[in-house]
C-alpha positions in Angstrom: 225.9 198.9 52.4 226.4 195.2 51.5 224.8 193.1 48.6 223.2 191.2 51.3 221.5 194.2 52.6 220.2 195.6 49.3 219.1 192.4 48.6 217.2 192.3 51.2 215.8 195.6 50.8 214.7 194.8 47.5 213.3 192.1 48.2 210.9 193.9 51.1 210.4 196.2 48.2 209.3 194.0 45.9 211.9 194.6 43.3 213.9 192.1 41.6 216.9 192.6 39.6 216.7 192.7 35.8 220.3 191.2 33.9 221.3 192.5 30.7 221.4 188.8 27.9 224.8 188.2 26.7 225.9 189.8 23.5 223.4 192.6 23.8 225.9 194.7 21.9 226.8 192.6 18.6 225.1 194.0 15.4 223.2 191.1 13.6 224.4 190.1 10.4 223.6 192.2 7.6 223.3 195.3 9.7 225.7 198.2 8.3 228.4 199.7 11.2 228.5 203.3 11.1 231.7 204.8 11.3 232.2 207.1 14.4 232.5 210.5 12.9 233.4 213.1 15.8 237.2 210.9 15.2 239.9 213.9 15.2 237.4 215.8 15.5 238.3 219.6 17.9 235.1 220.7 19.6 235.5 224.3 20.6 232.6 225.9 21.3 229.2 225.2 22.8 226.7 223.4 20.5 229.1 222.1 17.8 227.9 218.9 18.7 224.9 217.2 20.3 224.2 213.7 20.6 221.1 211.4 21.7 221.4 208.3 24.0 218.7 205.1 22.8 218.7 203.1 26.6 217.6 199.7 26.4 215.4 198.8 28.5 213.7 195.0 28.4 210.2 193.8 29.1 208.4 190.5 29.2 210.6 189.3 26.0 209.7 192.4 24.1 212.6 195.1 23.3 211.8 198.6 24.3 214.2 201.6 23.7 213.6 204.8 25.8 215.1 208.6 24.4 215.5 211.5 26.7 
């Protein structure tokens, strides 16, 4: 399928694209950096490690975060 199709599928839908805003992944100033901790890290066996995924998800001008 074409962008011109799912456009227009979307649009018979009623659905309309939502864009990410630029720079969505800078920390602000005066926001500690963790360091990544899994670095040389060997994983060999099941349930070593987990780890979570925070999605961004934007609404009206307000910030929402969904978790699994």
């Amino acid at each position: 399928m074409n962008e011109k199709r799912i456009r227009r599928l979307m649009r018979l839908m009623g659905l309309m694209p939502i864009y990410q805003k630029p720079n969505t992944s800078k920390a602000a100033k005066g926001h500690k950096t963790y360091p990544y901790l899994l670095r040389g890290l060997r994983i060999t066996q099941p349930n070593q490690v987990w780890c979570a995924d925070i999605t961004y998800l934007p609404k009206h001008a307000q910030k929402r975060h969904a978790t699994p």
